[in-house]
FIKOLZA-1660 file (N, C-alpha, C; in steps of 0.1 Angstrom, whole numbers, plus 5000, padded with zeros to 4 digits):
% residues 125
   i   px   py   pz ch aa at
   1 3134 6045 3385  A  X  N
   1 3139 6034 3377  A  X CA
   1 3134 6035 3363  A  X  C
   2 3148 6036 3355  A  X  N
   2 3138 6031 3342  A  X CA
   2 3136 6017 3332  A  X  C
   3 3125 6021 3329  A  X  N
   3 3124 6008 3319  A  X CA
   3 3133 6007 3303  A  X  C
   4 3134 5993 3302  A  X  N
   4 3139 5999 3288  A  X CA
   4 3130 5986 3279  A  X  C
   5 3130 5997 3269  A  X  N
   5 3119 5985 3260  A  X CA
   5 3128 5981 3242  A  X  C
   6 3123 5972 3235  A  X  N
   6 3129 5978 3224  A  X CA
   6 3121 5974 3213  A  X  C
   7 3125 5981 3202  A  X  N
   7 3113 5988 3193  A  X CA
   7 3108 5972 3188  A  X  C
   8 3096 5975 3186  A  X  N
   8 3090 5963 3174  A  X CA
   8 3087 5966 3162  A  X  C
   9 3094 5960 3152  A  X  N
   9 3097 5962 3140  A  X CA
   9 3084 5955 3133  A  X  C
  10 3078 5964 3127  A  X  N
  10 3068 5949 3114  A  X CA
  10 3074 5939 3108  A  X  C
  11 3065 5931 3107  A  X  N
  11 3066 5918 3096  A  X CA
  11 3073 5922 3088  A  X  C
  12 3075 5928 3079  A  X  N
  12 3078 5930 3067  A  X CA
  12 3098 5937 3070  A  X  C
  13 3102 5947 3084  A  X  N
  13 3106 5951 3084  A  X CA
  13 3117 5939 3088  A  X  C
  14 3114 5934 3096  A  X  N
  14 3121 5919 3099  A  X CA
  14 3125 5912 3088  A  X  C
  15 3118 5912 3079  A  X  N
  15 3119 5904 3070  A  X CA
  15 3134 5914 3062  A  X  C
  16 3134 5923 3062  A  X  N
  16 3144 5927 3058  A  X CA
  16 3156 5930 3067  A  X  C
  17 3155 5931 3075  A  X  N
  17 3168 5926 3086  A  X CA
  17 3176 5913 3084  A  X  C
  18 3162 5904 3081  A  X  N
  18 3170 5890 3084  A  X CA
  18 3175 5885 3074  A  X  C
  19 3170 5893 3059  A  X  N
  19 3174 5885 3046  A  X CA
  19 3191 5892 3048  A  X  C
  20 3190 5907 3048  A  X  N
  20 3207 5914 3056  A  X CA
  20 3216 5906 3064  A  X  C
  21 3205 5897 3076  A  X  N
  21 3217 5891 3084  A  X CA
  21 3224 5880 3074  A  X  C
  22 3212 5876 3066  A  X  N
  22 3216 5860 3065  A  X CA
  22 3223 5862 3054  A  X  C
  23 3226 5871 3044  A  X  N
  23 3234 5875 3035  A  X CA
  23 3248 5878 3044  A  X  C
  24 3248 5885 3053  A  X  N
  24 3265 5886 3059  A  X CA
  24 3266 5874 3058  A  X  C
  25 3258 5866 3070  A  X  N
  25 3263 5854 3075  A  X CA
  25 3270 5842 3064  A  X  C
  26 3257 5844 3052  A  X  N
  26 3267 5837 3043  A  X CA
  26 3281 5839 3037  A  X  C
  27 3281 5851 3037  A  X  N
  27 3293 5858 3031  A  X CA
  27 3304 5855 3044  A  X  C
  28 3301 5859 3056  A  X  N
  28 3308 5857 3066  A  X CA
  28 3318 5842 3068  A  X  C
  29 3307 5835 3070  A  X  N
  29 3306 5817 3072  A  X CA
  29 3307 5809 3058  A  X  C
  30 3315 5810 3052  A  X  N
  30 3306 5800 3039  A  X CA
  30 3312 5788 3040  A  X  C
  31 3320 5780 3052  A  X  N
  31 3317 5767 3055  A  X CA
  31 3310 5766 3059  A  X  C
  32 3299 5773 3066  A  X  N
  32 3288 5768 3075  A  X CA
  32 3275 5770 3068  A  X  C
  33 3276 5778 3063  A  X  N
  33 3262 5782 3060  A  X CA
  33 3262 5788 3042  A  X  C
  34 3251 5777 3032  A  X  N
  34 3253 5786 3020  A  X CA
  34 3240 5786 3011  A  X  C
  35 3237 5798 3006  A  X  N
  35 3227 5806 3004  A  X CA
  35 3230 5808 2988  A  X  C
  36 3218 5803 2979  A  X  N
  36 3221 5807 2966  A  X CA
  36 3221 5819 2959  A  X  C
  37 3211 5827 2964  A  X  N
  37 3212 5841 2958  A  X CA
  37 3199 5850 2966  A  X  C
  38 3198 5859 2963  A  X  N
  38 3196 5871 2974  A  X CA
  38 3180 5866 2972  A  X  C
  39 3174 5860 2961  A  X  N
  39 3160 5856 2963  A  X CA
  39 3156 5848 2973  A  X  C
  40 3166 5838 2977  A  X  N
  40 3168 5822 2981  A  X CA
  40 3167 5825 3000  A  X  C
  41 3177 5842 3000  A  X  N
  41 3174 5847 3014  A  X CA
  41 3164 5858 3014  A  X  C
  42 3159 5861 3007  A  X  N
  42 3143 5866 3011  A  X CA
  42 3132 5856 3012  A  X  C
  43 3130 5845 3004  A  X  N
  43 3124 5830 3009  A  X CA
  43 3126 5831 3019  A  X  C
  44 3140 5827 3021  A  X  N
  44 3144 5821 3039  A  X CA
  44 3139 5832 3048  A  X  C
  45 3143 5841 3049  A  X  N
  45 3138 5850 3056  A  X CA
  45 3125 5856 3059  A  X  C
  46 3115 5851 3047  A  X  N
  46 3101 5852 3049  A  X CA
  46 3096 5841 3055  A  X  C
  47 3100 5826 3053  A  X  N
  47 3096 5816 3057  A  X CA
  47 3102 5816 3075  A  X  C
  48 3111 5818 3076  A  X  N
  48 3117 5818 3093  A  X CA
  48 3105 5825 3098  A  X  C
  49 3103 5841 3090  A  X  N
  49 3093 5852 3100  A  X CA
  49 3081 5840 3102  A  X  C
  50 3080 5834 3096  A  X  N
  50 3063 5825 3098  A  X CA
  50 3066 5813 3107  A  X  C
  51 3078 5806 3102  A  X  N
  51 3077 5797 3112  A  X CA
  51 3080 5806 3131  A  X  C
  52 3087 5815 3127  A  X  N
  52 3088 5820 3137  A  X CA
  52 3074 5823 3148  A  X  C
  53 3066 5826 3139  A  X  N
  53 3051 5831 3144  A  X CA
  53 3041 5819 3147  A  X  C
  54 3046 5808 3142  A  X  N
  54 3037 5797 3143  A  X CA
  54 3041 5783 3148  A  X  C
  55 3056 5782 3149  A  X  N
  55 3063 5769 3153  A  X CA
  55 3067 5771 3164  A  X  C
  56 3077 5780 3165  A  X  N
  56 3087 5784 3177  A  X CA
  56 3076 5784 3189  A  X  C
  57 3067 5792 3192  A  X  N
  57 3057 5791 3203  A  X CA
  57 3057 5778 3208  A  X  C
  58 3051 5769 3199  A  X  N
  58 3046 5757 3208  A  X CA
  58 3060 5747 3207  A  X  C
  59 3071 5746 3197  A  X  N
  59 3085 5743 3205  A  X CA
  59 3091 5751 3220  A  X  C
  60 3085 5760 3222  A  X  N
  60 3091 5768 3237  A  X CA
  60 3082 5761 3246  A  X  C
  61 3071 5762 3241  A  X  N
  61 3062 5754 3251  A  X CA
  61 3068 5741 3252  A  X  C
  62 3063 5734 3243  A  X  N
  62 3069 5722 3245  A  X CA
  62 3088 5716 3252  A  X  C
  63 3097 5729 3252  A  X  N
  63 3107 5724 3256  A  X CA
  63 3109 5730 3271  A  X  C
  64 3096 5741 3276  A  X  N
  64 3098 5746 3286  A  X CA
  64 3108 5741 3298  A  X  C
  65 3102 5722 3301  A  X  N
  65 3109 5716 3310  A  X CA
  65 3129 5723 3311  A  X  C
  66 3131 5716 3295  A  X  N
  66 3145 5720 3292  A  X CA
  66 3149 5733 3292  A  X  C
  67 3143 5746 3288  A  X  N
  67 3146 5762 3295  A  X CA
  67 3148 5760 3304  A  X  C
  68 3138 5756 3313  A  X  N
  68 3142 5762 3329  A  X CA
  68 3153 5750 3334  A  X  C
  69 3156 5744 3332  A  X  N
  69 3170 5736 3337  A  X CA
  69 3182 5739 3337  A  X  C
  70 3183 5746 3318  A  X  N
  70 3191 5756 3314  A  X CA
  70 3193 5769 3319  A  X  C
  71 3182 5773 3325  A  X  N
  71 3185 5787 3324  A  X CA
  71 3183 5796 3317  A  X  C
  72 3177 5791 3302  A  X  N
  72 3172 5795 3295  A  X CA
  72 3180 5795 3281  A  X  C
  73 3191 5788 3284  A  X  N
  73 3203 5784 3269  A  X CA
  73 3193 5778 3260  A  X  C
  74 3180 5768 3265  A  X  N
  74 3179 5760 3255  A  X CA
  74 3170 5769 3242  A  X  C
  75 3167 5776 3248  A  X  N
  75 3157 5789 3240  A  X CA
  75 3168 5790 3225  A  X  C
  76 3181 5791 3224  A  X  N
  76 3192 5797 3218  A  X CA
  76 3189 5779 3208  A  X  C
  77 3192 5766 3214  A  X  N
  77 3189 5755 3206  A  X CA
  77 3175 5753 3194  A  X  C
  78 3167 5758 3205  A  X  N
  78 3150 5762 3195  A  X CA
  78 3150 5771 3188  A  X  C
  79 3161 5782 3185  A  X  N
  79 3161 5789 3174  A  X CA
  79 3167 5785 3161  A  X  C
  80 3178 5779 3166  A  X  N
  80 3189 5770 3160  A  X CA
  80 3179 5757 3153  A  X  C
  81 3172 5753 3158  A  X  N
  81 3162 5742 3152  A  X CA
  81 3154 5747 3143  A  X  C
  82 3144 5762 3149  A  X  N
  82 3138 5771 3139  A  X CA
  82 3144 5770 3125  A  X  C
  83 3158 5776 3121  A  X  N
  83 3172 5779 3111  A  X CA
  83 3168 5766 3104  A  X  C
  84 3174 5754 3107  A  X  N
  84 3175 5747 3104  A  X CA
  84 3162 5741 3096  A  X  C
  85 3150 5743 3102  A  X  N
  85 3139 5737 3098  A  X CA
  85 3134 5743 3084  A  X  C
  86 3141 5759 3086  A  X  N
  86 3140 5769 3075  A  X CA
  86 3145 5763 3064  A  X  C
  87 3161 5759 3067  A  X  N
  87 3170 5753 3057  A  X CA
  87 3159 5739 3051  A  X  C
  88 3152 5730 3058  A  X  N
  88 3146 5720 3052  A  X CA
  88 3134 5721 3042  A  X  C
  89 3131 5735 3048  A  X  N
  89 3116 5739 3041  A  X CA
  89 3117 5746 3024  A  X  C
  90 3132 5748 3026  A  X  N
  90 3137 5757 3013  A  X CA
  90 3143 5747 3002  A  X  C
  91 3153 5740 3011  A  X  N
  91 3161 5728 2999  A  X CA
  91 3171 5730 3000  A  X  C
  92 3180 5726 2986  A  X  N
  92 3193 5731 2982  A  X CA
  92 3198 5746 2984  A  X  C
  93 3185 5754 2979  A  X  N
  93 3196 5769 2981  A  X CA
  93 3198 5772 2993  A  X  C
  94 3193 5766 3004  A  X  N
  94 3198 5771 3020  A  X CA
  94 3199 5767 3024  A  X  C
  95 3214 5761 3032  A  X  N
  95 3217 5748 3038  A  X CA
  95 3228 5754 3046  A  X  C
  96 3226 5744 3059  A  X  N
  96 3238 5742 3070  A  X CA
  96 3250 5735 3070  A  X  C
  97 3262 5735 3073  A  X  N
  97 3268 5725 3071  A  X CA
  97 3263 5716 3084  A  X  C
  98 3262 5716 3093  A  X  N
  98 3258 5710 3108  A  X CA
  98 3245 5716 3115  A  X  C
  99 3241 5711 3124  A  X  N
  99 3232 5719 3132  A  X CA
  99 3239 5725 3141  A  X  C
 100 3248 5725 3147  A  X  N
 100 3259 5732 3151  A  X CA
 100 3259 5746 3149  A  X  C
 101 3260 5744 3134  A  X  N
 101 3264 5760 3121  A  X CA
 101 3249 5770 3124  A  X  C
 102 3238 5760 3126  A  X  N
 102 3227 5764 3129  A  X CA
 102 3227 5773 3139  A  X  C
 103 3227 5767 3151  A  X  N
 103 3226 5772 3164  A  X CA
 103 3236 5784 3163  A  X  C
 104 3251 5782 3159  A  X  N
 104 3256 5796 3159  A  X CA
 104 3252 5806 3148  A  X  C
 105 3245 5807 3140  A  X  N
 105 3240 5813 3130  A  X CA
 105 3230 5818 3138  A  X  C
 106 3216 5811 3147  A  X  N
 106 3206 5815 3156  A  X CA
 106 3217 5827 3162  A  X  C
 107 3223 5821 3173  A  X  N
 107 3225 5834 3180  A  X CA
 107 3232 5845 3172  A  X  C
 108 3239 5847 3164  A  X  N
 108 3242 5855 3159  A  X CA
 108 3232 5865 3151  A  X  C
 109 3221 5863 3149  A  X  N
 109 3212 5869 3144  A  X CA
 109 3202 5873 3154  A  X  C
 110 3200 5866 3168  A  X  N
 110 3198 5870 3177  A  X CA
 110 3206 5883 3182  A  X  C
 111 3217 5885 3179  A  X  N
 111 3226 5895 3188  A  X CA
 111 3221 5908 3178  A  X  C
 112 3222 5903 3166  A  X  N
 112 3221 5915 3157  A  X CA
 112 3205 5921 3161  A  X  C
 113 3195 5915 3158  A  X  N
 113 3183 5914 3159  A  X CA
 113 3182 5926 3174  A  X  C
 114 3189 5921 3184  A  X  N
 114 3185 5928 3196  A  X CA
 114 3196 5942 3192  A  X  C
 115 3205 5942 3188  A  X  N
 115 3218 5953 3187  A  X CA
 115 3206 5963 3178  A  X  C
 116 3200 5961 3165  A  X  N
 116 3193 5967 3160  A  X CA
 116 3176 5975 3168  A  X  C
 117 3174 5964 3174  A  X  N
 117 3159 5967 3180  A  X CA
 117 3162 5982 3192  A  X  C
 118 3174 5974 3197  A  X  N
 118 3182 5986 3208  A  X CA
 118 3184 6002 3205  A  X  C
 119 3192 6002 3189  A  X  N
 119 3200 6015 3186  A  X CA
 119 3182 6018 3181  A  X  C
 120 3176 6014 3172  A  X  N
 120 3165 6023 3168  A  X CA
 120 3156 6024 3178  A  X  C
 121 3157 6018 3191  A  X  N
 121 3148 6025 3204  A  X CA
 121 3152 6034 3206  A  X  C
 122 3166 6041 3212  A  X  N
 122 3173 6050 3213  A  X CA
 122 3175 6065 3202  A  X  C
 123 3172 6060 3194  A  X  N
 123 3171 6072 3184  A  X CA
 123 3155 6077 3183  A  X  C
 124 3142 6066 3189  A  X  N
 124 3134 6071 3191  A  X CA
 124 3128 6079 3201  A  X  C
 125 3142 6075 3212  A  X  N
 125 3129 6081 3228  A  X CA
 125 3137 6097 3227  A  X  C
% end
């Protein structure tokens, strides 16, 4: 049997992934999601890495009840809240149209986030 693992990226390397996603994403989405300039998504993308390290934990905890009912969709809502909370912590230059825009914006960065952790595991082993 094998295992498959995937790579863990530094702090810092994340942080450059995500300011990438979130520059497509605005570019991609710009009813949904708008980002003032490439500074505004390295902020964001520095501030998510933290809340990520420091919030999200005790939101999983605290929504555990709701994971396991789901199945674990609600994990996908608490990132989407994470996004959002990012957008509050920053202001005007990074905003949602909905929480909605949020939650699809989470998983979408989610997908990339694993698509990337995946292909540079693979070029490692």
């Amino acid at each position: 049997m094998k295992t498959v693992t995937f790579k863990n990226f530094s702090f810092w390397q994340r942080i450059i992934i995500n300011t990438i996603t979130l520059l497509a994403m605005a570019g991609l989405f710009r009813n949904g999601l708008y980002i003032s300039s490439i500074w505004t998504a390295i902020l964001a993308a520095f501030i998510l890495g933290i809340l990520n390290a420091l919030v999200k934990p005790v939101l999983h905890l605290l929504a555990l009840p709701f994971t396991i009912l789901t199945f674990g969709l609600f994990g996908l809502v608490i990132n989407g809240l994470v996004l959002w909370l990012t957008s509050w912590v920053i202001g005007d230059g990074f905003k949602f149209a909905s929480f909605g825009w949020a939650v699809f914006i989470a998983i979408i960065m989610s997908l990339v986030n694993l698509i990337i952790s995946n292909y540079f595991n693979k070029n490692n082993q």
